[in-house]
C-alpha positions, 0 to 999 in steps of 0.5 A, a space after each residue: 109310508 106316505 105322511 098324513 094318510 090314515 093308516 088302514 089295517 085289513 082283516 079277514 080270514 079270506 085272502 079273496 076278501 082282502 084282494 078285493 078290498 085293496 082294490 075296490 076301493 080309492 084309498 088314495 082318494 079316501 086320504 087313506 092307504 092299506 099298511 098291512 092284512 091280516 088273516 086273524 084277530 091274533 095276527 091283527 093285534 100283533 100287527 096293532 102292536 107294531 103299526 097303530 092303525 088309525 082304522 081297522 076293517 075286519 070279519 067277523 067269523 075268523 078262527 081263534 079270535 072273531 071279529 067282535 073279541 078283536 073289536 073289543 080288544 081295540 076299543 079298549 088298548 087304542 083308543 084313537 082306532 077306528 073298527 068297522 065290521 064287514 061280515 055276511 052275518 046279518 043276526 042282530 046280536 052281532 050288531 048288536 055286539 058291535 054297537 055295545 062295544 064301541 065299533 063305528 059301523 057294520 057292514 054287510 057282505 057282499 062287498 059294496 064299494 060304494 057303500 064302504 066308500 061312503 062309510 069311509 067317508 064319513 068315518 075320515 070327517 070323524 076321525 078329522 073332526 075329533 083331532 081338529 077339537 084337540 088342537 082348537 085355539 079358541 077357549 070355550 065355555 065348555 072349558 072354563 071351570 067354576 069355582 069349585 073347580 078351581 078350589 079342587 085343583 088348588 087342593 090338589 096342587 097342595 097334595 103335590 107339595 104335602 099339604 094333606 091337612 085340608 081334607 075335611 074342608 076339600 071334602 064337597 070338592 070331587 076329589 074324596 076318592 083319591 083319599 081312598 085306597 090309599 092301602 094299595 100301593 097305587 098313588 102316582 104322579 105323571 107329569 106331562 111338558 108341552 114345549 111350545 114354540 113361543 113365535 108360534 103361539 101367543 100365551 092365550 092360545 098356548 093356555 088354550 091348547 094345555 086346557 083342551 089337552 087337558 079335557 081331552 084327558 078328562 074325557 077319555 080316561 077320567 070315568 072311574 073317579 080315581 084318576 084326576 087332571 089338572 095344571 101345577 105351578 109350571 103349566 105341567 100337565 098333572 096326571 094323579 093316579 089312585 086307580 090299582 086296575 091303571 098302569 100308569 105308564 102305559 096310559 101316558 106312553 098313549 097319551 104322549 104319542 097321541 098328543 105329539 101326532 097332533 100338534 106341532 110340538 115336543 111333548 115330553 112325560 116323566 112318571 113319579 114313584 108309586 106311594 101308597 099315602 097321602 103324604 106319599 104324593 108328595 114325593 111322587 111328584 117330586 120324582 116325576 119331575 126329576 123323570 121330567 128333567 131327564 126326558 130334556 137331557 135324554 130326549 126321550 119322550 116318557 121317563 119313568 122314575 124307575 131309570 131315575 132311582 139312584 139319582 132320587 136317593 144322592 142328588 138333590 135336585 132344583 131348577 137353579 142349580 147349574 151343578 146338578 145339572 151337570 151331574 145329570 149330564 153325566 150320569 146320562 153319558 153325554 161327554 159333549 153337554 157335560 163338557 160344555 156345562 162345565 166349562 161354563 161353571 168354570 169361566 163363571 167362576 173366573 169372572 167371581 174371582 176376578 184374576 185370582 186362579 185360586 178361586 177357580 182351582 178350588 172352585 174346580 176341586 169342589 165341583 169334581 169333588 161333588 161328582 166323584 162323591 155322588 158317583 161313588 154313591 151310586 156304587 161305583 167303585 173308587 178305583 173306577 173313578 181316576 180322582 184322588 188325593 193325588 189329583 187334588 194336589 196336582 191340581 193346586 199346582 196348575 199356574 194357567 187357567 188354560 191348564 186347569 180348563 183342561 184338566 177339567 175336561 179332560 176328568 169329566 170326560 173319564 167320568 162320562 166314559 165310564 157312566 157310558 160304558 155302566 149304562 151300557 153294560 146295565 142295558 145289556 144286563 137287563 135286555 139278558 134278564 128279558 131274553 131269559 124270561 122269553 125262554 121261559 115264558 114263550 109259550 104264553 099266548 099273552 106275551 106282549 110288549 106291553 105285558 113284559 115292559 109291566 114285569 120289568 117296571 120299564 115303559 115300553 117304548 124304552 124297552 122296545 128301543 134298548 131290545 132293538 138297540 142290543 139284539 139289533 132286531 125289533 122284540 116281535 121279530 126276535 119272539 116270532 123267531 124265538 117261536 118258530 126256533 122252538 117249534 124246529 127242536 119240537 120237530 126234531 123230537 116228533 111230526 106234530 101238525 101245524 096246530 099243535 105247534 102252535 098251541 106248544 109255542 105261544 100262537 094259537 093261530 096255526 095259520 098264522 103260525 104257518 105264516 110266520 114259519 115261512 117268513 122265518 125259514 124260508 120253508 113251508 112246514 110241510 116242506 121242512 118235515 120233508 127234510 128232516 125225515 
């Protein structure tokens, strides 16, 4: 896939119409390429799902899912993709329709190269103009808040910190809604990190760019009053949540990828817990940004707290403490950092204590100590963990700082071996509960990527990558041939058609059902029945 292109997605029920839009039209010269077609509105969000198409051209009058249910559908989970209808119906309530969901233009069949050319056209200065207003250096008016903003988001940054006490007083400031439905288990904190490059931008343009992100937020997701936007202490990016019909890591899964696409640098999330109080908040935050912490240690773009919990509970966490870090280090199995964190501790140590070993073997025995206690915490067992009073004692008669570095490392190496071989393990635990529940549930028209990460409290782009990493195939590929292996035992019992082992297995869309029967055995349906009989 060539870099910078728009990515277009064709859909028409018609392979005629397809062909004809593939090559009637220079996408090349458009600065647009063609990365997938689809023969239905079903196959097309199962595409979306996958690809992200920056424009979607779709029918209208299509099975199981038309055009204007599909548009709806986009407008509503992607909110950087662009639908432009082309159809031969011309009756007014389907523009209409179109108009009143979101969709960027209607066009009329027969196919007109020209005049889709020129709606391409001007659609691409669109999508240009709008990303180009994300990334602006220049600080406008439109961005420079009164006073009143400025005082909300001081009452705001004290919710953070558990100062709840002036609420009366804040009560005038647009923000009495995130008092409300405080009994629904809903209030959350994101925390989103912009790592900008310090030679690459001046302080001003850095503030420039966090405030339009900001906005853009603002502006695009801020409309039910119960979702607010603002900077802490650090210049984070605060997300505060109060809306129970908002999940909340999805949006920031959305938000991040969106933001990375877009500018030149790293862009990382981490997601608090879920409280249901005022006080609540507070803690929320707290372990957002903890989640935050970790996206560095694992470069993992989102975090969620639910990956993070038993660190929440054993390890005291502040951005001065070298020691926790490194317990974090290990916690996350990576033998290499850890090792090299503790060693610095320890040539640290050495020069406090000047040439006296003694310090360093107690300074030693402290920091394993610590490690062994948090681990054993965390439930694993004592006799997993090869450190014990036997090990103090031979520690204490080590004579060489060489001797002591050694053991050091050669323990926190044991430490992230095993954290390595619980993490894995818990990964192929859960990816197991994932495939059961596939089992289960593949007959459900709506199972998704997205709905499944919800069941699971995972973000979904955590969830597509451990899947892929167990199975070694990405989730829609293991779901397609999940399906089509269930609708093979159905025929093994009866020759249903096509239409209605589709229904039986969870795609509604016999044609994309024969489709993706094809793609898995190499078989026509009708071919394969002929085999079996």
């Amino acid at each position: 896939m060539t870099a910078n292109l728009f990515k277009v997605l064709l859909v028409d029920d018609e392979q005629n119409t397809r062909n004809l839009l593939k090559l009637c039209i220079d996408w090349e010269s458009l600065g647009m390429e063609v990365i997938a077609d689809a023969v239905s509105g079903i196959e097309a969000l199962t595409i979306m799902e996958e690809l992200r198409p920056d424009i979607v051209l779709t029918d209208i009058e299509m099975p199981y899912m038309n055009g204007i249910a599909l548009s709806k559908q986009i407008m509503e989970h992607y909110i950087d993709t662009y639908v432009v209808i082309i159809t031969a119906h011309e009756q007014f309530t389907y523009a209409q329709q179109a108009i009143s969901i979101g969709v960027s233009d209607f066009i009329l069949k027969p196919i007109d190269a020209t005049l889709i050319t020129n709606t391409l056209k001007v659609l691409s200065e669109k999508i240009k103009a709008n990303r180009k207003k994300l990334v602006q250096l220049e600080v406008s008016y439109k961005y420079i808040k009164n006073n009143v903003l400025e005082l909300r988001n001081q009452f705001l940054n004290g919710l953070l910190n558990g100062n709840t006490s002036n609420t009366l007083l804040f009560n005038e400031l647009e923000v009495t809604r995130i008092l409300s439905n405080t009994s629904n288990d809903c209030i959350q904190v994101a925390l989103i990190n912009m790592l900008f490059n310090t030679s690459q931008y001046t302080e001003t343009e850095r503030q420039g760019i966090l405030q339009n992100c900001m906005t853009y937020i603002e502006e695009c997701f801020c409309e039910s009053q119960n979702l607010y936007v603002f900077p802490d202490i650090y210049n984070h990016i605060v997300i505060l949540c109060n809306e129970p019909t908002l999940y909340l890591p999805e949006l920031c899964e959305r938000i991040t990828g969106y933001f990375k696409s877009n500018l030149s640098t790293n862009v990382y999330c981490g997601i608090g817990n879920i409280a249901s109080t005022l006080e609540g908040i507070a803690s929320s935050y707290t372990t957002a940004k903890k989640a935050l912490k970790l996206c560095y240690i694992l470069d993992e773009e989102v975090v969620y707290n639910h990956h993070v919990e038993p660190l929440n509970k054993y390890v005291p966490l502040s951005a001065d403490n070298p020691l926790e870090h490194l317990i974090l280090l290990i916690k996350s199995g990576l033998t290499k950092e850890s090792i090299e964190m503790s060693c610095k501790l320890l040539h640290a140590s050495l020069q406090e204590g000047s040439a006296d070993l003694s310090t360093v073997k107690y300074y030693a025995l402290n920091v394993l100590s610590k490690i062994t206690k948090v681990l054993l915490q965390t439930g694993i067992p004592a006799s997993a963990l090869n450190f014990s009073d036997l090990s103090y004692s031979y520690l204490i008669t080590l004579e060489l700082y060489a001797d002591i570095e050694k053991y050091m490392i050669s323990t926190i190496s044991e430490f992230c071996h095993l954290m390595n071989t619980i993490n894995k393990n818990k990964q192929s635990d859960t990816v197991s509960q994932i495939i059961y529940y596939l089992e289960t549930h593949h007959a459900d028209e709506d199972l998704c990527l997205t709905s499944l990460a919800k069941v699971f409290y995972i973000n979904p782009s955590y969830l597509s990558r451990t899947f892929k990493k167990v199975t070694n195939k990405s989730f829609t590929d293991y779901l397609v041939e999940l399906r089509v292996q269930k609708a093979i035992g159905l025929l093994q019992l009866s020759s249903y058609k096509a239409y209605q082992l589709a229904q039986m297995v969870g795609i509604p869309d016999p044609n994309y059902f024969i489709k993706c029967f094809k793609k898995v055995t190499g078989f026509s349906l009708q071919e394969f029945k002929a085999q079996i009989k």
